[in-house]
N, C-alpha and C positions, 0 to 999 in steps of 0.2 A: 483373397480369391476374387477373381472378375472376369470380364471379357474382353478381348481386344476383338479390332477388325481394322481392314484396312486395303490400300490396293497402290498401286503403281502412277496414278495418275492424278489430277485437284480432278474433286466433286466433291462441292458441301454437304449439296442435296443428300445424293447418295451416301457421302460418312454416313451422316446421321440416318438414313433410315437403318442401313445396317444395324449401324450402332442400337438402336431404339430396337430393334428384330431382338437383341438379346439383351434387354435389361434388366429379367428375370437374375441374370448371373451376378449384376450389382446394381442394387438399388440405392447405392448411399452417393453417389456421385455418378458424373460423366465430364468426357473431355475430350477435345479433338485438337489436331493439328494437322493443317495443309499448307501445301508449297507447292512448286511446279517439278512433275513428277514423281510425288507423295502424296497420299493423305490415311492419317492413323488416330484411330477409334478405341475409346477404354469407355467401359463400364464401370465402377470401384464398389467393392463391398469390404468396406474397411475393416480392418484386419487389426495391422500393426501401426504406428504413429495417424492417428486417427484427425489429426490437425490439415489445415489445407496443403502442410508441405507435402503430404503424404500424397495429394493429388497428380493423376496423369493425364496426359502424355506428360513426362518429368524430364527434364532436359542436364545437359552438362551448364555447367560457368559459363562458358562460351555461345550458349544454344547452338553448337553444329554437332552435335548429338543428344539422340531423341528416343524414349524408347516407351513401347505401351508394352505391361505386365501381366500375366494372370498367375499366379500360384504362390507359393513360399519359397523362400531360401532358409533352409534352413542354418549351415552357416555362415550365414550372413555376417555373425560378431567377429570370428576371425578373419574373415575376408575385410573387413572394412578397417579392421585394426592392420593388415599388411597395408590395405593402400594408403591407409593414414601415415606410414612410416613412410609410403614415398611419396609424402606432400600431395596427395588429395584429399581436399576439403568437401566436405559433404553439410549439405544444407537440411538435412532431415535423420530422423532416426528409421525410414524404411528401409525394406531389403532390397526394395527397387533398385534404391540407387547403387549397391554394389557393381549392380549390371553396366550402370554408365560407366563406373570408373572403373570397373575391369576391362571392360572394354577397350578404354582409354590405354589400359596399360600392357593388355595380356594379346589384345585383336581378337582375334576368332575362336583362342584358346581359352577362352573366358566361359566358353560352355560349358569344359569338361572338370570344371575350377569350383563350380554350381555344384552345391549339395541342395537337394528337394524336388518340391513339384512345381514344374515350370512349363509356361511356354511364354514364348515374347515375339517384340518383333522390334527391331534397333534399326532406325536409321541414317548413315551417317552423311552429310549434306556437303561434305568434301568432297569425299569419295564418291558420291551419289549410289551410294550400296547399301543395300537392305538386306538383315540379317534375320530370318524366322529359323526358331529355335525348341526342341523339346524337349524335356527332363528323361534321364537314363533310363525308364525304366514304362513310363507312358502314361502318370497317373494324370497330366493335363491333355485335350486335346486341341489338333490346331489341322482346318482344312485349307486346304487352298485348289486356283485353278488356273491353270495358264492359257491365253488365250491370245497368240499372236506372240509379241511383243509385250504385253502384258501378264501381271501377276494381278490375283487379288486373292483375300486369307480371311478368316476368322474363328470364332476361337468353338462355332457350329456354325453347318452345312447350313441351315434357316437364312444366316443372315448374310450368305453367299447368295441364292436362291429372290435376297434384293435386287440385283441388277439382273443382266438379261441375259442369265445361263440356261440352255434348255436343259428340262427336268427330264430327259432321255433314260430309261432303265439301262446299266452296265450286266446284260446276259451272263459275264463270266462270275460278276460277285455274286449276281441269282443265283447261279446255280453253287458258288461256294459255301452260300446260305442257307442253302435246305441243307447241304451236309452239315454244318458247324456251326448255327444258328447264330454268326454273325459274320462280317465281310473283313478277310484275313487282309495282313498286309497293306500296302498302300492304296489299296483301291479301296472305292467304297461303292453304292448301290447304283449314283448318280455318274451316269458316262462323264468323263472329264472332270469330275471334283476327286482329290485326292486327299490320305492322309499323308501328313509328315509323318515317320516312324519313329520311336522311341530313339535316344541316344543320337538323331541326326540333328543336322542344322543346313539350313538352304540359305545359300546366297545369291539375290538379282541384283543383276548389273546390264546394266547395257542391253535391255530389253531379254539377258541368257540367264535361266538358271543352271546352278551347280548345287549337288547334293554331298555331303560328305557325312559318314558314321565317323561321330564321337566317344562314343562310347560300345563297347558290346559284351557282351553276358561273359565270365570266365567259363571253359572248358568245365564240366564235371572230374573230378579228383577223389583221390582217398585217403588223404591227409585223418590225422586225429583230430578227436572233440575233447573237449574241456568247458564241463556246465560252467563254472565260474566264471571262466571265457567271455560264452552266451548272455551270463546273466546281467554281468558290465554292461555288454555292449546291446541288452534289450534295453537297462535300468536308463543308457547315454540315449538311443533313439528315442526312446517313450519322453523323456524328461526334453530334448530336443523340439519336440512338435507340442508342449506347452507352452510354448510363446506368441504371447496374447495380449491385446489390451482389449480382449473382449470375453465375455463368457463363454466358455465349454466344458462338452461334459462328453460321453462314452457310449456308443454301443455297444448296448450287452445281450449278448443271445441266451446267454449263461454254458456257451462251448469254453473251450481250453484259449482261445485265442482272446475273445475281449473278456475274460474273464482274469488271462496274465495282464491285461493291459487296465484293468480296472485296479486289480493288487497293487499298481507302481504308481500309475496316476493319485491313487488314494492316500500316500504319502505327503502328497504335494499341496493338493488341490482339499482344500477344506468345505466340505457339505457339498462334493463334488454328485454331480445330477447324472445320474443313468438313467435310458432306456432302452426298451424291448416290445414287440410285436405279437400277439400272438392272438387265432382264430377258433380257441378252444375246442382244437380237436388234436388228434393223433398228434401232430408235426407241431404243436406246441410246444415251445421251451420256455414258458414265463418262469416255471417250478422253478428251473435250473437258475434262472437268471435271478430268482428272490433271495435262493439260497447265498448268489455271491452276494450279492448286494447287502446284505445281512451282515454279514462277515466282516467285509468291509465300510460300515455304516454309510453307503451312500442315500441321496434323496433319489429314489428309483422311482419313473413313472411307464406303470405298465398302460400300455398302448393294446386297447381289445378290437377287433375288425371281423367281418364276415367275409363272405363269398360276395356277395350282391353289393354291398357296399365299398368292396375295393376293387369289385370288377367294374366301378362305373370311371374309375379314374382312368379306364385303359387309353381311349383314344388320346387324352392329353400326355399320358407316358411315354405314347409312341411319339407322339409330335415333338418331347422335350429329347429321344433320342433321333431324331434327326433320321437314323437307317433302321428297318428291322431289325432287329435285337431281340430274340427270341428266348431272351434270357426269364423265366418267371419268377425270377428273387427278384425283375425289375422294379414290380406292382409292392410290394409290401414294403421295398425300401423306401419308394419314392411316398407312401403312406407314410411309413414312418419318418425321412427327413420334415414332411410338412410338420409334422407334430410336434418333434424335437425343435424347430426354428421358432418354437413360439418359446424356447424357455432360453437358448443357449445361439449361438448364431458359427463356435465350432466345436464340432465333435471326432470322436477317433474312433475307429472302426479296426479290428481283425483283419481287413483284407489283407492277403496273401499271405497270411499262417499256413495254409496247406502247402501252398509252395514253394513257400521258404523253408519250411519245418520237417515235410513228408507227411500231410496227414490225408491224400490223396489216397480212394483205393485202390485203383488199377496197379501201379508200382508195389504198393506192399503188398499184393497179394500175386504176382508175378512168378515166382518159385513155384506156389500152386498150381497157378496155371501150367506152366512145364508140365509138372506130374502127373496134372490132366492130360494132359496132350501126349504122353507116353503111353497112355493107352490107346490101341486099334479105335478106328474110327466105324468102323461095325457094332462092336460093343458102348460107345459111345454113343452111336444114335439108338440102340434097342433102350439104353437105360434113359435118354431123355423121352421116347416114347411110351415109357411103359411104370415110369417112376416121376421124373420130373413134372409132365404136364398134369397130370389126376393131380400132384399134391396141391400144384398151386389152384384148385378151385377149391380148397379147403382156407386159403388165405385172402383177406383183402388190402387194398394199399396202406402200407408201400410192400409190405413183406411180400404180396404176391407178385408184383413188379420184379422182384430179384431173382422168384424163382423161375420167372420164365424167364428172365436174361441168364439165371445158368444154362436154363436147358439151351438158349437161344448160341450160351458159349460151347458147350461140350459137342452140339451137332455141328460144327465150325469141322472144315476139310481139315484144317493145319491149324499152329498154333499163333502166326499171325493174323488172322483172321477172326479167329475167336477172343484174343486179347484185346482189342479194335472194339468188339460188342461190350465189354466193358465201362467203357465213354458211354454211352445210350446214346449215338447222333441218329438225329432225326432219319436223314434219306442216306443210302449209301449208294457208291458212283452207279452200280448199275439198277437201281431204282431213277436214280433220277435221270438216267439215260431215256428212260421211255416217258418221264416227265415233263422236262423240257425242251416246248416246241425248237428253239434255235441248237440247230447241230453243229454249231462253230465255236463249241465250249469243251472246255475241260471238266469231265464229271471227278476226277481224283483232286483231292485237295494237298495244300500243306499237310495236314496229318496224315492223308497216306504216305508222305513221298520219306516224311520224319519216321513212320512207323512201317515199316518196309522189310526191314531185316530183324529177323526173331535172337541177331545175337547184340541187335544195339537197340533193343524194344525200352532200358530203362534210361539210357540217353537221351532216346529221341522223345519220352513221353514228357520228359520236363524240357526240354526242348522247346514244344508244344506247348508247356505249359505258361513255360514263363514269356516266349518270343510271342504269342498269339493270344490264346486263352488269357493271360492275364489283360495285356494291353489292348486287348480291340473287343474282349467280351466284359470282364467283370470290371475294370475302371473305367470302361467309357462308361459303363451301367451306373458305378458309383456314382462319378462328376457329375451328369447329366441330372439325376437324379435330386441327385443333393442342392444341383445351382439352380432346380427349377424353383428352388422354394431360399436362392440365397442362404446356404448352408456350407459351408466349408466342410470336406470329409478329410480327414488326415490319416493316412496307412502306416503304425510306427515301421511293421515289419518288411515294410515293403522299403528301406534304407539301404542304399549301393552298397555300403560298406559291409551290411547284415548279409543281404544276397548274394556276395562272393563269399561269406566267410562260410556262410551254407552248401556252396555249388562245389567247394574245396573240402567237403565232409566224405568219408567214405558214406557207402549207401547203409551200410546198419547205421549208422551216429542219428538214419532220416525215418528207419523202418516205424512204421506206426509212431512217427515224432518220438523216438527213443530219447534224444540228447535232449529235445524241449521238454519230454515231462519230466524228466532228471530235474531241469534248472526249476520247475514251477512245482513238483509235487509236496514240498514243505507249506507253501504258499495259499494252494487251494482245495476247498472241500474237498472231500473223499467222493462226492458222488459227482464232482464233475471231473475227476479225473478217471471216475471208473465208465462213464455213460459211452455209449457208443456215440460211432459220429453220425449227426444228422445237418446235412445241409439246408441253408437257410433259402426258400426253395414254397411251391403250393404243391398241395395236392392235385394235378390234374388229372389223374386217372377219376381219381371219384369226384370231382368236378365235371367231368364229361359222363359222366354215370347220370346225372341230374340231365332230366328232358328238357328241361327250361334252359336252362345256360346251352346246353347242345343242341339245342333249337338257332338260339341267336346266334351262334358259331356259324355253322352252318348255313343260314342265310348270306350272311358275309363271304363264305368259302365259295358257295355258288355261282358271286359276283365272280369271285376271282378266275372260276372257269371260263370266264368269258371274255376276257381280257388279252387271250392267245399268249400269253407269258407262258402257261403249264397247259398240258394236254389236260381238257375235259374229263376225257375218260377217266383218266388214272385220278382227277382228284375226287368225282366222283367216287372211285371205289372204296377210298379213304372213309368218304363221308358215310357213305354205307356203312362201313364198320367201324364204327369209333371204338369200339372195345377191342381192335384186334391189337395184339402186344404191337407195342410203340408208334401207334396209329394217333393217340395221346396229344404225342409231344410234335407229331406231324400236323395234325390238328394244327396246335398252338401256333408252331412255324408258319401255316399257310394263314389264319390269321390276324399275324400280326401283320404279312404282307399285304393282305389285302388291305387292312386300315391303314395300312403305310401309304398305299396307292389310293384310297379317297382322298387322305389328308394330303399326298404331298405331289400325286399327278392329278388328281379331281380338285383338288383344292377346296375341299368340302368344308363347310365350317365343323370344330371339333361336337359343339353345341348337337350340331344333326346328325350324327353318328352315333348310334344306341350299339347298346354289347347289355 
């Protein structure tokens, strides 16, 4: 794992500053290479063949190709054993150099040839063409920005933000951001900085780019399941992403997900090191995570945190995620990779179990909703005014959070609308219509456009999940996170080959993860296959209950009324009610923007920013 950066034109100066912008992501080397019209920047946080050949920018035999890396290949063995058949000689045991000599061999098709998490950037000094590239599915990121004639890239928006891009707010992603508390698709916060999108690869040439998808998600299907299937082909990914010539160990929440992935690893990996987070309250899972740990004798370090003590890392979260990311599993991950990076340098992670597996609730509980929604919407509103709201002041978070998102679903006109309140997003389009100031935006997002028709609502919710939600919310959160503290985070389930064989499952093989807890229920404790799901997530409803933390909130939010981005009015009324249902999570959203906007248009130092 590392960074790259890099741009279209020789500047020493500036490689290196870029470069230097992100060397949180490797700290065990660096390396540059320039020429006239190129120059390309690496980070290295040694992984795999840890000797100098392992070092980048890494070239071919010839040096007219050149290529800086960030991620794993995972089949790297088989790839290097085909091109070894056809007489290419490789000087190291890294997965880098696959890239060169695929390159050499396949051209452009060499991306879709890549199994793992990838971005890079090849350049080939014949052709005078530059190749940036992303892994199918978006667990590495990679910005860029074009500017004339020119490209420049890197592997975060910080160390683009070196040279002399203005830091202009992009209004559209604003306002896609109070809906979906992050910035969908290729845009991102910063007018003119872009993402490359999962499965794509950019080629400049001649002062033009061209974009082209390499890959794309299969169609949903209703093909058959077969645990034994599944359980192959978790036992090959899991066993896949242990390749290492360095320490690792697992995230354990103690859910169904890193709890299968500690069962298989545990085979392998001898006095193998788990950890877990927890703030000893409600939303703790330490319990669950000792029980596995137990089981499968690993060296478990529970990791304990408060409210005060991990709300003090925010401003540097936001800064390590580059855009508002109003995700709150941001804070406890980014606590916990620092913790973990003192014992293990990589670790595995759950991510995308629910959307690979079905352990989402919206989708499985889908049916229900119908049968909701066949009753008259008169009876429907008398029973959440007269039943729903009274019960929820008998409960406190999170159970009372649910019950006012029923009642918030059953007073819903129709049944796309109320399935939709399901998600909890922050602002909905006609909220943020009287929000935000600039009226030359789109208040509907991607999820409304996916979630639109009540007869393609389980289509479109994985859709959503996997096209968006996964790549521009929860793994930019992962990488980010993890590479603030030089941590490698590896997703087994989040493998191309797993995610089509999933997308090809009828929707029972997905309901409440039916076919995964078939393959894992011999495997693991009874009580972590019986617990309900709880997301790895804070409390904020009763965090904002506390005057003290919603005090300092709140001074922050003030600021942001005054910056003309969002109408005064409306954020004030927010602030006024912080307890009103999902005023919460709006809070948080506004927030994080506003410390977005010290740190990255004030240019605040992180130091003078209090939370």
């Amino acid at each position: 794992m590392c960074g790259i950066t890099g741009f279209s034109w020789e500047d020493k100066e500036l490689l290196r500053n870029m470069t230097q912008e992100i060397a949180h992501r490797g700290p065990d080397d660096f390396g540059y290479y320039t020429d006239k019209g190129i120059s390309l920047g690496h980070r290295r946080l040694s992984i795999l063949d840890l000797s100098r050949r392992g070092h980048q920018p890494m070239f071919n035999e010839n040096k007219d190709i050149v290529v800086v890396f960030n991620g794993e290949i995972y089949n790297f063995p088989s790839l290097k054993e085909d091109l070894q058949k056809k007489r290419h000689k490789f000087a190291s045991t890294s997965d880098t150099e696959v890239i060169i000599h695929g390159y050499e061999e396949y051209g452009l098709d060499i991306c879709s040839k890549l199994k793992g998490m990838f971005a890079f950037a090849l350049w080939d000094t014949k052709k005078k063409l530059l190749l940036l590239a992303r892994d199918q599915i978006g667990e590495k990121p990679l910005y860029y920005s074009i500017m004339g004639k020119t490209i420049i890239f890197a592997s975060e928006i910080k160390a683009l933000l070196t040279h002399d891009i203005a830091r202009s707010v992009n209004m559209q992603a604003l306002s896609d951001y109070l809906g979906l508390r992050f910035s969908p698709g290729e845009q991102t916060i910063f007018e003119g900085i872009n993402k490359l999108r999962p499965g794509n690869y950019l080629v400049w040439k001649s002062g033009n780019a061209s974009i082209k998808r390499y890959y794309s998600l299969p169609s949903q299907s209703n093909g058959k399941g077969d645990a034994n299937q599944l359980r192959d082909m978790m036992e090959q990914v899991i066993n896949e992403r242990l390749m290492s010539d360095v320490p690792l160990g697992v995230f354990l929440s103690g859910g169904l997900d890193s709890s299968a992935i500690v069962s298989y690893v545990s085979r392998n990996v001898k006095d193998l090191n788990t950890f877990s987070i927890g703030f000893g309250d409600k939303t703790d899972e330490t319990h669950y995570a000792k029980l596995v740990s137990d089981k499968f004798q690993t060296k478990h370090h529970e990791i304990m945190s408060s409210q005060d003590e991990i709300l003090k890392n925010l401003p540097q979260v936001v800064w390590h995620l580059d855009e508002p990311l109003a995700d709150p599993a941001s804070l406890p991950l980014y606590v916990l990779s620092r913790e973990v990076r003192r014992k293990v340098k990589v670790a595995l992670s759950g991510e995308g179990g629910d959307e690979v597996f079905g352990g989402y609730i919206p989708p499985n509980v889908l049916d229900k909703v119908r049968k909701v929604f066949s009753i008259p919407h008169p009876i429907r509103s008398v029973v959440a005014k007269t039943v729903v709201k009274p019960a929820s002041s008998l409960f406190s978070y999170p159970h009372k959070q649910m019950i006012l998102m029923a009642g918030d679903i059953i007073r819903s006109r129709n049944m796309v609308e109320g399935y939709k309140k399901l998600f909890y997003l922050p602002f909905e389009p006609k909220e943020k219509k009287d929000t935000i100031c600039s009226k030359n935006v789109r208040y509907e997002t991607v999820f409304d456009d996916l979630l639109k028709d009540k007869n393609s609502l389980y289509n479109g919710t994985y859709q959503y999940y996997l096209n968006h939600w996964l790549p521009e919310d929860l793994l930019m959160k992962t990488d980010k996170t993890g590479m603030a503290h030089a941590l490698e985070i590896r997703a087994p389930f989040l493998d191309k080959n797993l995610i089509d064989f999933s997308l090809r499952l009828d929707r029972r093989y997905k309901h409440d993860r039916a076919l995964f807890r078939q393959t894992v229920k011999e495997i693991l404790p009874k009580e972590v296959l019986r617990r309900k799901k709880q997301g790895f997530t804070l409390p904020l409803s009763r965090w904002f209950a506390r005057k003290d933390f919603l005090s300092r909130s709140l001074s922050h939010i003030e600021d942001l009324g005054n910056r003309k981005l969002l109408a005064k009015s409306e954020i004030k009324k927010i602030a006024d009610n912080p307890q009103h249902f999902r005023n919460d999570h709006k809070i948080w959203v506004l927030l994080q923007l506003e410390l977005w906007c010290k740190i990255y248009l004030d240019k605040k130092k992180l130091n003078s920013i209090g939370i």
